[in-house]
N, C-alpha and C positions, 0 to 999 in steps of 0.2 A: 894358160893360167895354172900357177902352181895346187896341186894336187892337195887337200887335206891329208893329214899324216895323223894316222889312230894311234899310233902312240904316244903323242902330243895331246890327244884329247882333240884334236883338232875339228869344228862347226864354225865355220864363216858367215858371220851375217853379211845375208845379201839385201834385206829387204829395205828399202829406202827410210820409208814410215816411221817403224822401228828404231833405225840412227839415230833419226833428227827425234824420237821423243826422249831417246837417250840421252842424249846432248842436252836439250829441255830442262829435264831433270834435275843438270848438273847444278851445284847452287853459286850463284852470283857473288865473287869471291874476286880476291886481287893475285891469289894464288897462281902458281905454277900448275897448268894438266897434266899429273902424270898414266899413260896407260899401260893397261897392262895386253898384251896377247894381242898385237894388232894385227893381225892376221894378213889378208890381201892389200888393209888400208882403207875400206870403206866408211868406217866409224871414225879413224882415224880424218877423213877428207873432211866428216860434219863438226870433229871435235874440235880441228884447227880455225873456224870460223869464229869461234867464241874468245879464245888465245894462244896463246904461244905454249907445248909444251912437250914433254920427252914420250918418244914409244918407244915400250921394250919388246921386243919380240925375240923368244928361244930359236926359232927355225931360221938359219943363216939363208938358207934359197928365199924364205917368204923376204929377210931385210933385202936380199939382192934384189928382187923386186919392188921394195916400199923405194930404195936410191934411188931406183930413178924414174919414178913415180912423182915424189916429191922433191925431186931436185930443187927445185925453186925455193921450196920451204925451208930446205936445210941450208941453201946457200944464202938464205936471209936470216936464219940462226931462228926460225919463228917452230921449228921443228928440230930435235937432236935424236938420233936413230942409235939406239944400243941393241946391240945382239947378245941377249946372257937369261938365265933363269932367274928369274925375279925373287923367289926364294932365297938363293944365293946370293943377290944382294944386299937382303936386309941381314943378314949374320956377316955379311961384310962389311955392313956400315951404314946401309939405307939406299932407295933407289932415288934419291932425291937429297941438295946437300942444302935445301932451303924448303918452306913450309909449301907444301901442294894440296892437290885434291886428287881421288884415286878414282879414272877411271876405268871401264874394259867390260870385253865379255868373256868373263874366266873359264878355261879349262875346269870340267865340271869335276875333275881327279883330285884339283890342288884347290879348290875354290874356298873351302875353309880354311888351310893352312892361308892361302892370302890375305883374306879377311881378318885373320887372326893378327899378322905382320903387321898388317895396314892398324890396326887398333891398339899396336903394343906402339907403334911410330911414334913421339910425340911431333913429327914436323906433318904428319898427314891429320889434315883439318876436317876431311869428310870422303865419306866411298857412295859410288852411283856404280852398282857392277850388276853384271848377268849374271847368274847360274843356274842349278836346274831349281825348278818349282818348290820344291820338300825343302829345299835347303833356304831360301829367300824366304819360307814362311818360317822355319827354325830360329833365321836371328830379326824376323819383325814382331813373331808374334808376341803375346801380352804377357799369358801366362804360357806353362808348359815344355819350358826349353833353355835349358842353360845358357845355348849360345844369344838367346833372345836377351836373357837378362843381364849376360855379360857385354851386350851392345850400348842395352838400355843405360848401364852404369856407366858410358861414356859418353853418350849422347842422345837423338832423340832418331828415332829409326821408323822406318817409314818402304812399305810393299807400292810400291809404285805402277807395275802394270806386269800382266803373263804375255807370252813372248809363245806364241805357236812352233812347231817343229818346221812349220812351211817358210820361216822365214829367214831358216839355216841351208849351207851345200856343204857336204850331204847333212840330210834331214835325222836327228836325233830321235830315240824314240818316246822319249817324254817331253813335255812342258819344259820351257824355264819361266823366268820372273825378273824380273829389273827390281832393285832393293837400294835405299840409301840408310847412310847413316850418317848423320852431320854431328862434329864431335863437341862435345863443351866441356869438358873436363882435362884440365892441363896432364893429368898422369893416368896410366894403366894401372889398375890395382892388381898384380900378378897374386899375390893373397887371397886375396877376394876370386878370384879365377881359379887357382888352388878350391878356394872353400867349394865353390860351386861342382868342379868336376865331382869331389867329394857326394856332396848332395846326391847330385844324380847318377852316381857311380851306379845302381841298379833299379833304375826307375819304378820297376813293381814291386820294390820294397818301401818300407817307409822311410819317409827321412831320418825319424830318429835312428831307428839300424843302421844307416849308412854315414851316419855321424857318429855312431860309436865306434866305430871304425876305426876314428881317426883323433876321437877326444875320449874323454873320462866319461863312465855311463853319468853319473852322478853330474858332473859338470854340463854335459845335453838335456838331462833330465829340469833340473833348475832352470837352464834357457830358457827350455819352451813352455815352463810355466809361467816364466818373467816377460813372455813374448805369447802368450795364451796362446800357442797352438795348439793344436791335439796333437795324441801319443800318435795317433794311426795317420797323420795327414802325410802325403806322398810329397813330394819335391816340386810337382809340377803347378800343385794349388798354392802355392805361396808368393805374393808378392815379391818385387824387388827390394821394399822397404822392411819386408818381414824376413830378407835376406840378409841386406845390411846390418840389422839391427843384431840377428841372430849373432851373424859373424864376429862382430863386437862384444857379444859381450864373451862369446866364446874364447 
């Protein structure tokens, strides 16, 4: 069995359980599967049950092993096997040339930046991924986290289950979490994603500070009278709606 490679970030799940609740999860769609990090293929064996779809995997020894693993699948075209960084596809054009769903258990180094890809896609309709714990709570939670509310403004997101260290080889030293987002919004608002890094550009500051930053004092000022905030409320107590609204009139 090929060797986990720590520079890859590399944790294979091994645990059966787990797989299939990640599969589970995934939502009931006409969509193409696409994964990402297919490691040995194990997730990969529970995901092909549900349909037909592409795995990417960076480590060329892990694909020489998925070939001829899944031979059968690829020779029936129910499986298509790319060897490339999934980053570097989507600034090349997308890892996908029709509407999918994203799923995997991500490298916990790149697992924002994917997430991040996967949301800006307009062909990717929903993401079912692993990563570690802190960070599945960052884009499910309600309040208190940009990347939460930059989910929320595309779809509807959802912490689905934590994921023990026991049920990786080798064993990580923290939690992860399985996380979905199913998307209903035709575009990315990259503005709005702008606005928000803003916002929380220093989180123990207020928001008003961190929006003078970047607008007219006098112009923030007026907002968040027009939007009753308080002078002193921090970035993390404010709604999505009290964000939108904000953004707007800004």
């Amino acid at each position: 069995m090929p060797k986990a490679k720590k520079r890859l970030g590399q944790n294979f799940l091994r645990d059966a359980v787990v797989q299939k609740r990640i599969v589970e999860a995934i939502p009931e769609t006409k969509y193409r599967l696409v994964e990402i990090g297919s490691g040995l293929g194990d997730l990969t064996r529970e995901i092909l049950t549900k349909r037909e779809m592409i795995a990417i995997e960076i480590d060329r020894e892990l694909i020489a092993s998925l070939e001829v693993r899944f031979a059968s699948e690829i020779a029936s075209k129910r499986l298509k096997l790319i060897c490339a960084d999934a980053l570097l596809l989507w600034k090349e054009g997308g890892v996908s040339e029709i509407e999918y769903d994203l799923v995997g258990n991500l490298p916990y180094y790149i697992a924002t930046e994917i997430i991040l890809c996967a949301l800006a896609d307009p062909l990717c309709k929903s993401l079912t991924v692993m990563t570690q714990k802190e960070v599945a709570w960052k884009w499910t939670a309600e309040k208190g986290s940009a990347l939460s509310l930059l989910a929320r403004s595309v779809g509807e997101t959802r912490l689905c289950f934590d994921v023990p260290p026991e049920a990786f080889e080798p064993k990580p030293k923290i939690f992860s979490a399985v996380l979905r987002i199913i998307k209903n919004a035709d575009s990315f608002d990259m503005e709005f994603s702008r606005f928000l890094r803003a916002a929380f550009a220093q989180p123990r500051k207020t928001l008003l500070g961190n929006l003078r930053k970047r607008y007219e004092k006098t112009a923030v000022e007026k907002a968040f009278r027009i939007c009753r905030i308080a002078p002193m409320a921090r970035a993390h107590e404010l709604t999505l709606e009290q964000f939108k609204r904000l953004k707007n009139i800004l």
